[in-house]
N, C-alpha and C positions, 0 to 999 in steps of 0.2 A: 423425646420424653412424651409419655401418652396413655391413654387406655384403650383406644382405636386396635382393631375394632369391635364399633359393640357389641351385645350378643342381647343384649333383651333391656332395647332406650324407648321404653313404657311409659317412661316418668319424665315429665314437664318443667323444665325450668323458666316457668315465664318471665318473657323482658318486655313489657308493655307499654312502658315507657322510657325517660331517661331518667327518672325518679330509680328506676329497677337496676342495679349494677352487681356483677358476678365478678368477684376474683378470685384467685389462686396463687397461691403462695409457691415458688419453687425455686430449692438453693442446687447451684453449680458447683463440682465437686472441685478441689485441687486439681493441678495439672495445668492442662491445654484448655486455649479460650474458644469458643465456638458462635460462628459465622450463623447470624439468623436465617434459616430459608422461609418456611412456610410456615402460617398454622393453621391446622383443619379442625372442624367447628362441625358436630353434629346437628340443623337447626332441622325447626320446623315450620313447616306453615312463615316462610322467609318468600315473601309476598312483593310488588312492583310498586313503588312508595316506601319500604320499608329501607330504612336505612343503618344497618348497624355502626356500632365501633367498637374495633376489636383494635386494644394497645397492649405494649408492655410498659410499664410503670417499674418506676424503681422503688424501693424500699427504701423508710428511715427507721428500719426498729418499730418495737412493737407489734399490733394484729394486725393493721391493715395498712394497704396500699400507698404508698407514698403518691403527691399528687406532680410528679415529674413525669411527662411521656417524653417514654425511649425511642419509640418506636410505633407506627403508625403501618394501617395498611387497606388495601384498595377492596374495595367490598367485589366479591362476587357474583356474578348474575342472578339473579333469584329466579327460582323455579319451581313457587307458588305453592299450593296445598301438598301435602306431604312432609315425610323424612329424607332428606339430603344430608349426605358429607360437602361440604363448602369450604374451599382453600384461598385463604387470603394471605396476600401475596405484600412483601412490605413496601411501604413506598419509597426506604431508601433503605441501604446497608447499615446493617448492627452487626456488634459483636457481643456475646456474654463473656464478662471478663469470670475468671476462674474464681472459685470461693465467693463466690456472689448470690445473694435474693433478688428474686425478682419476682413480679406480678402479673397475671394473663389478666386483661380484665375485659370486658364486656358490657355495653350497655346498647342502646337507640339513640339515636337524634331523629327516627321519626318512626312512627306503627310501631307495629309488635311480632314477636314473633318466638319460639321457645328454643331453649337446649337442651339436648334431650342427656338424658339422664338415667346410665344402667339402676336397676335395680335385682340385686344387692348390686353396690359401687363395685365396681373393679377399680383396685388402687393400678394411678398413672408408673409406668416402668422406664427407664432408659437412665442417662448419664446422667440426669438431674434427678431429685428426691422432692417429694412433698414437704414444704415445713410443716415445723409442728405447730399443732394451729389450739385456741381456746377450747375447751368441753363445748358443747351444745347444751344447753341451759336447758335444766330436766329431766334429761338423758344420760349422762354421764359420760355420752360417744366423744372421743375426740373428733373435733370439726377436720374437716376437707374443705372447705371453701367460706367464704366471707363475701356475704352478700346485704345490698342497701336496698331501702325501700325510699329515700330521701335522697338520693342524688351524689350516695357517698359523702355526707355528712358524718354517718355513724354508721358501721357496721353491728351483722351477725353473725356468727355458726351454723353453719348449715352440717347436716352429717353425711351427704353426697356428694362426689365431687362430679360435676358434667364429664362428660365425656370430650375429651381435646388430644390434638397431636400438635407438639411443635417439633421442627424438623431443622437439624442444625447441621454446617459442617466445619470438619473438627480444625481447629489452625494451630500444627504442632509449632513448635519452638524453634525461634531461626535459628538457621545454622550456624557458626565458628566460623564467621570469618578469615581466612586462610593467610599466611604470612606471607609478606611481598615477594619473598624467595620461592615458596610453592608455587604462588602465582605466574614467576617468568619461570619453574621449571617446567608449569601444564603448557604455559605457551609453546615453547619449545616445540613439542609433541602435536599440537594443532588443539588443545582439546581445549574447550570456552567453559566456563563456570553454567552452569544449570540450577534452576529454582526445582524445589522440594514443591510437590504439588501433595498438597495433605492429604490424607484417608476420612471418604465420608463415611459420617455416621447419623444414622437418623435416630432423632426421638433422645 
């Protein structure tokens, strides 16, 4: 799931501190659970001292981010003034279970640095969907994203959403286990029980 890639990330999401926090709201449809790999992160000006954090959070209902991390992941090399795509990679295996919210979230534990942000938003695409999120206060826009200026004490609506890919693969449904009878008729025959290796899917 994603909006990757950009075509015109003009527009600044500053994270300046750990006061500054970016989430994203996005539900997993019925079916098959899917295997977290990657998430890529358009920053800027992601400088040697700066340290971000990029998690998933679980949801408890409501607008914003439940304070539960799922999922953690190893910061990227930084590569100082400019616009970079930045892949962070997690520090241990997750799964999204099927029919489930979950939260991209984003902030620093140290410096600063921006995500960049299409302008007009290209809504995110693939097997997950955006939740639906609060109005933008004054706007009437429905929000894309929920952002703090307090540490995640209280969010906002914002009416952009950053630009992100998260990268999954897909884990179909075990198979039927086979009756002890099939079982000694495959041996017979030479032939061993084989794993189902899934079909990836990115985004």
């Amino acid at each position: 799931m994603g909006n990757l890639p950009q075509t015109n990330d003009n527009i600044p999401s500053g994270i300046s501190s750990s006061n500054m926090v970016v989430a994203i709201p996005f539900d997993l449809p019925a079916g098959d659970n899917y295997s977290l790999g990657n998430v890529i992160l358009p920053l800027g000006d992601y400088e040697t001292g700066d340290i971000p954090l990029v998690q998933i959070r679980n949801d408890v209902g409501g607008s914003n981010p439940g304070s539960t991390v799922l999922a953690n992941f190893t910061n990227p090399t930084p590569q100082g003034a400019g616009n970079f795509n930045y892949t962070f990679t997690p520090t241990s295996p997750f799964t999204f279970a099927a029919s489930t919210k979950y939260w991209l979230y984003v902030t620093t534990t140290n410096g600063a640095f921006s995500w960049r942000v299409n302008e007009p938003s290209i809504t995110p695409t693939g097997i997950a969907t955006l939740s639906p999120m609060p109005v933008v206060s004054g706007t009437g826009e429905t929000g894309l994203q929920r952002f703090s200026t307090n540490g995640g004490s209280t969010f906002t609506s914002g009416s952009m959403a950053p630009n992100f890919q998260i990268n999954t693969a897909d884990i179909p449904p075990s198979v039927a286990t086979p009756e002890p009878g099939a079982i000694a008729a495959l041996s017979l025959f030479g032939l061993g029980l084989l794993g189902v290796k899934g079909r990836r899917n990115e985004g």
